[in-house]
N, C-alpha and C positions, 0 to 999 in steps of 0.2 A: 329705389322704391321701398315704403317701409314694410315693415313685416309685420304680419297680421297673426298677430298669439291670440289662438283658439284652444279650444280645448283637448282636438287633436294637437296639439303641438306639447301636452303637457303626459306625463307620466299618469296611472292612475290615482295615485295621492296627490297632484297636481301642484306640485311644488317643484321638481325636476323637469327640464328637457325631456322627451319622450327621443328613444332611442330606433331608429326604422334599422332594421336585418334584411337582409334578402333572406328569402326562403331556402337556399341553400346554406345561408350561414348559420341560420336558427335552427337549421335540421343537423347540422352538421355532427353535432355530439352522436344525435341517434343510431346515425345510420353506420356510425366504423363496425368495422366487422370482427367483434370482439370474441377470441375462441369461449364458445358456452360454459366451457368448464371453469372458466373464472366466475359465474355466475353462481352464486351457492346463496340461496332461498330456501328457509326452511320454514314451515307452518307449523306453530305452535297456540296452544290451545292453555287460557289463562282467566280465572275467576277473578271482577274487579277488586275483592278484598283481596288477592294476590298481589296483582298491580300496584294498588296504594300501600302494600307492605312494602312492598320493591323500592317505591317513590319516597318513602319516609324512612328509608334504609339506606338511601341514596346511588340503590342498583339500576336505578329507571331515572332518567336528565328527560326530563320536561322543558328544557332549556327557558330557567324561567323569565330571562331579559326578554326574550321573543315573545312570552305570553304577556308581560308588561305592556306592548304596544298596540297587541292586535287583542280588544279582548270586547265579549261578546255581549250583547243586551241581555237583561234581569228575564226577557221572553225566551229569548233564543238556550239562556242556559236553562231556564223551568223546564223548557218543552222537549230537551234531550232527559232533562233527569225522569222528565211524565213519559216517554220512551222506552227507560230501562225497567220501570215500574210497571209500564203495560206487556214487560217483556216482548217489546218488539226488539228483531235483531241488529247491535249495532255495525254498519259499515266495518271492514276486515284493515286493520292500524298496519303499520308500517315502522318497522323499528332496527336500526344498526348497531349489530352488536360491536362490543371493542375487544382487544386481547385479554380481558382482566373478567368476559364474560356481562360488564355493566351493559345497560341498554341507551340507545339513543330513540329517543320517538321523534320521526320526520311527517309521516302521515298519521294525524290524530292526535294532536298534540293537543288543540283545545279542545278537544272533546274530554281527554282524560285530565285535563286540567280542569276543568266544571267538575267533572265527575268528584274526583280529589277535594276540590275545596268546598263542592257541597257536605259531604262525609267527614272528611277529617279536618280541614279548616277551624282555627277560633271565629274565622267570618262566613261563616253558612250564610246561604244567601234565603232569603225566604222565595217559597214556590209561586210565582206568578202567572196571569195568562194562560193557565190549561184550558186545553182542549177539552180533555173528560173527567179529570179525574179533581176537579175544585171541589168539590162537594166531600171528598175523602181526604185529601191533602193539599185543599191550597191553601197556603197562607205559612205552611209550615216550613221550619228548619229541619236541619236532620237530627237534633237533640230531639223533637217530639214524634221521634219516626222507630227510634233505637228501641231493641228488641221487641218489634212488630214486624209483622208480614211484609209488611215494605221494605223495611230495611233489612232482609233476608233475603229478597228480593232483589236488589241491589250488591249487597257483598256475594250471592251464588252468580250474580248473571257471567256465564261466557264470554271471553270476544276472541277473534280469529285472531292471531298476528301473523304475520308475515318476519324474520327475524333472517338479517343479512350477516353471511359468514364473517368475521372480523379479516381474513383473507382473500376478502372479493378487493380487488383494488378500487381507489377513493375513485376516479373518473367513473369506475364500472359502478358501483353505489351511487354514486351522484347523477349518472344516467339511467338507474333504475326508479328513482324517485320521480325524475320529470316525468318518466314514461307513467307512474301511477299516481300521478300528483291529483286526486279526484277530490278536496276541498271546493268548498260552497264561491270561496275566492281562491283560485289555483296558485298555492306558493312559488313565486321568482325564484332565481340563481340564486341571491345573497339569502334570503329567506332557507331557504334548502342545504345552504353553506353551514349556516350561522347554527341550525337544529345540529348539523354534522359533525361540526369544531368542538374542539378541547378546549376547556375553563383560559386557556392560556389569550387564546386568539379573540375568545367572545370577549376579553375584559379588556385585551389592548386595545380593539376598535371603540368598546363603550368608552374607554378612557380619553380615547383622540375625537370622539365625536360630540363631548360633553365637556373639553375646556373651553374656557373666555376665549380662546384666540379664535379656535376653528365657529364658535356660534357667532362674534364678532364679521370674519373673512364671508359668514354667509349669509350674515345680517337675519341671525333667528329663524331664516325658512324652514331650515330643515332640522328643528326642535322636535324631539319625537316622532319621527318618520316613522309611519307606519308600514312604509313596505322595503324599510331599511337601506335606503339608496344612499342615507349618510356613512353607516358602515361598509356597503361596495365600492362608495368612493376613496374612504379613508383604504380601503385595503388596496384599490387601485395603485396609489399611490404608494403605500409600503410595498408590494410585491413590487414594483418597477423600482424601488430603490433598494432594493434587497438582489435583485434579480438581473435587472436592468434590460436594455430592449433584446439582447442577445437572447438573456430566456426565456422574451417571449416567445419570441421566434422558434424553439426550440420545442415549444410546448405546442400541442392541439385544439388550438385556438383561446379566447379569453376565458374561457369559462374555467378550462383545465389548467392555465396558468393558474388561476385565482387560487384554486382549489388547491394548487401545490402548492404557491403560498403559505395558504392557511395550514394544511400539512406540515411546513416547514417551521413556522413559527410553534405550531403545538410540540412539535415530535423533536426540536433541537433548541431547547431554549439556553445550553451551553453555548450555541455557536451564535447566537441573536442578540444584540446587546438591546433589549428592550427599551431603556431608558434612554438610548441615542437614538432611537426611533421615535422616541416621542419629543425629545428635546429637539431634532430637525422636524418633525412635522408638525411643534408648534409654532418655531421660525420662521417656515414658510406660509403657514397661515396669518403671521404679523405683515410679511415682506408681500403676500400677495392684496390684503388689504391696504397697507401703504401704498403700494403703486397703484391698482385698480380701484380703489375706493368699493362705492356701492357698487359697482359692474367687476368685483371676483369675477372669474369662473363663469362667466357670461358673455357671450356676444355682442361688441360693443361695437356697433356701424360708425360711419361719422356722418349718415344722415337720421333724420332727427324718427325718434322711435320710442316707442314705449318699453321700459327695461326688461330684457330677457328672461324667462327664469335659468338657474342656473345649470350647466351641461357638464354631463358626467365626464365625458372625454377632454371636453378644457379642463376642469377640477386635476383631475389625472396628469395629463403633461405639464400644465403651468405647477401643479402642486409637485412634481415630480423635478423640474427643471428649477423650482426655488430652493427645493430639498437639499439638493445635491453643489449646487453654486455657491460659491468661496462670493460675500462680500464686493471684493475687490473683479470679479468678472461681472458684472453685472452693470448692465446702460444705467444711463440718467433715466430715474421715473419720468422725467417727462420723455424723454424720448421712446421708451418701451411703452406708453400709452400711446403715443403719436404712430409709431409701427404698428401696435394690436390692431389702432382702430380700423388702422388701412388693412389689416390683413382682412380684419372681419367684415371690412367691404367693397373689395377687389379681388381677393385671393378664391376663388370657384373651388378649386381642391383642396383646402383647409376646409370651407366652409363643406365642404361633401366630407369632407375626413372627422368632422364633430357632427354630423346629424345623419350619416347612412353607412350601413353595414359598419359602424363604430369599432366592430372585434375584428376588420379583416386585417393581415398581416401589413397591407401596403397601407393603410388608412392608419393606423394606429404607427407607423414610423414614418408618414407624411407632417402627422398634427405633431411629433416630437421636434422634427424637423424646423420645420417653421417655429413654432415658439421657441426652441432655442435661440433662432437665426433672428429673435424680438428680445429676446430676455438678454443673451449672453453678447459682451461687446466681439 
């Protein structure tokens, strides 16, 4: 029977597979019983001319690839700056300190990115759409604001931060995040990684998600992802080839693998040979289009259907399993077409093992399984 692609079936950017969890496995990070003393939250109290000194100092990572993708209407940013100028209070930010005392902002990232590029930017944005205050400053940049009340206004106003000990461990920060993730659109795993990560990790994924092969293998869908499912997939695939299924297994479930991952890649770039990671992971994005054609990383039935979008967890194994295969192991493309297609329309526990509870231990060495047992002679 064919499959019926609705919009439940899509991600919120609608360009991915949407991924189903059981409620146990989406809870799962929450609930570990982590001793409290690893939790070290500290409230600190900071004027936004402090901030954008920080940010133009390069103490404060606004992570600015992330704000490249998700960025906000010409209203939505007036209406925060006619906010701070009514001196109404801004919502309390969230930010991970490092060893070196830099900051990382996780919650409030665009807000102090508006804030920033209306003040100190050469591209001040002019004020649109107020609510009250058109008649005083709409229309203006921040050059017609400097040394007025307003822009006094502005550089004194307060904001609350929240600032995470650089010795909370990454899982214990990365589960402190989801728990206060209070954005207008609540930031994903990859989203929450990518604010968290070192210059090192955020460039290798921008780099593997933006050559000819991987935009080619995905046929341009996922060009600017806005909720960065090309970067979770690309790291999908280096942590499992870095790692391999042993350390998933080892780890507390995908999220925390990931996380180590990216850890590992920031924190040992002696021991990473970066360049061989991108040299196999643009291999495999040639080797998976050659075989698969327009149907990469997608579910390809052999009854007649309209084309899937593409699935994080096929991405992951088939991109993991071309990664890692010598050439010379590898079936006839037609024959590894001719296996996929029957997998993906006979096989019931693959097809459960790419679309529900994707992170659990036995699902995620089921779909390794089988695509080998397609890919490798």
């Amino acid at each position: 029977m064919a499959a019926s692609l609705t919009l439940e079936n899509l991600d919120d950017d609608g360009t991915v597979e949407a991924e189903e969890s059981t409620a146990n496995e989406s809870e799962a990070s929450l609930a570990r019983p982590y001793d409290p003393r690893l939790i070290r939250v500290e409230p600190k109290m900071y004027s936004l001319r402090n901030i954008m000194d920080m940010i133009e100092e390069g103490e404060v990572d606004l992570a600015p690839d992330f704000q490249r993708l998700r960025v906000w209407s010409p209203k939505q940013k007036s209406r925060l700056i006619e906010s701070v100028l009514l001196r109404i209070p801004l919502p309390a930010f969230y930010f991970a300190s490092d060893a070196e005392g830099r900051l990382q902002v996780v919650d409030g990232v665009q807000r102090l990115s508006t804030i920033n590029e209306f003040v100190r930017s050469d591209e001040s944005f002019p004020l649109v759409h107020l609510e009250y205050l058109t008649a005083e400053v709409g229309g203006y940049r921040f050059d017609r604001l400097k040394n007025s009340l307003w822009a006094k206004r502005i550089n004194s106003t307060q904001i609350v931060a929240n600032v995470i000990d650089p010795q909370t461990p990454i899982q214990v920060k990365f589960d402190i995040f989801k728990r206060i993730n209070t954005g207008g659109t609540p930031l994903n795993s990859q989203e929450i990684r990518h604010c968290m990560s070192g210059e090192t990790s955020r460039s290798l994924l921008r780099r593997l998600t933006t050559t000819q092969e991987f935009m080619q293998a995905t046929d341009g869908s996922l060009l600017r992802n806005v909720r960065m499912a090309d970067r979770e997939m690309a790291l999908r695939v280096v942590a499992f080839s870095l790692l391999g299924l042993d350390g998933f297994l080892r780890r507390d479930g995908l999220d925390d693998f990931l996380n180590f991952a990216t850890q590992l890649i920031d924190s040992s770039p002696d021991l990473i040979d970066i360049s061989q990671i991108e040299d196999g992971f643009a291999r495999a994005m040639r080797l998976a289009l050659q075989i698969f054609g327009e149907n990469a990383f997608r579910k390809w039935p052999t009854y007649p259907s309209s084309r899937y979008p593409i699935n994080r967890a096929i991405f992951e194994a088939v991109g993991t399993t071309l990664y890692a295969a010598p050439d010379s192991d590898l079936r006839e493309y037609a024959k590894i077409r001719e296996l996929y297609r029957e997998l993906c329309t006979e096989d019931y526990g693959f097809i459960a093992s790419v679309t529900q509870s994707t992170g659990s231990p036995h699902n995620v060495a089921e779909r390794f399984e089988k695509i080998r047992e397609v890919i490798l002679k």
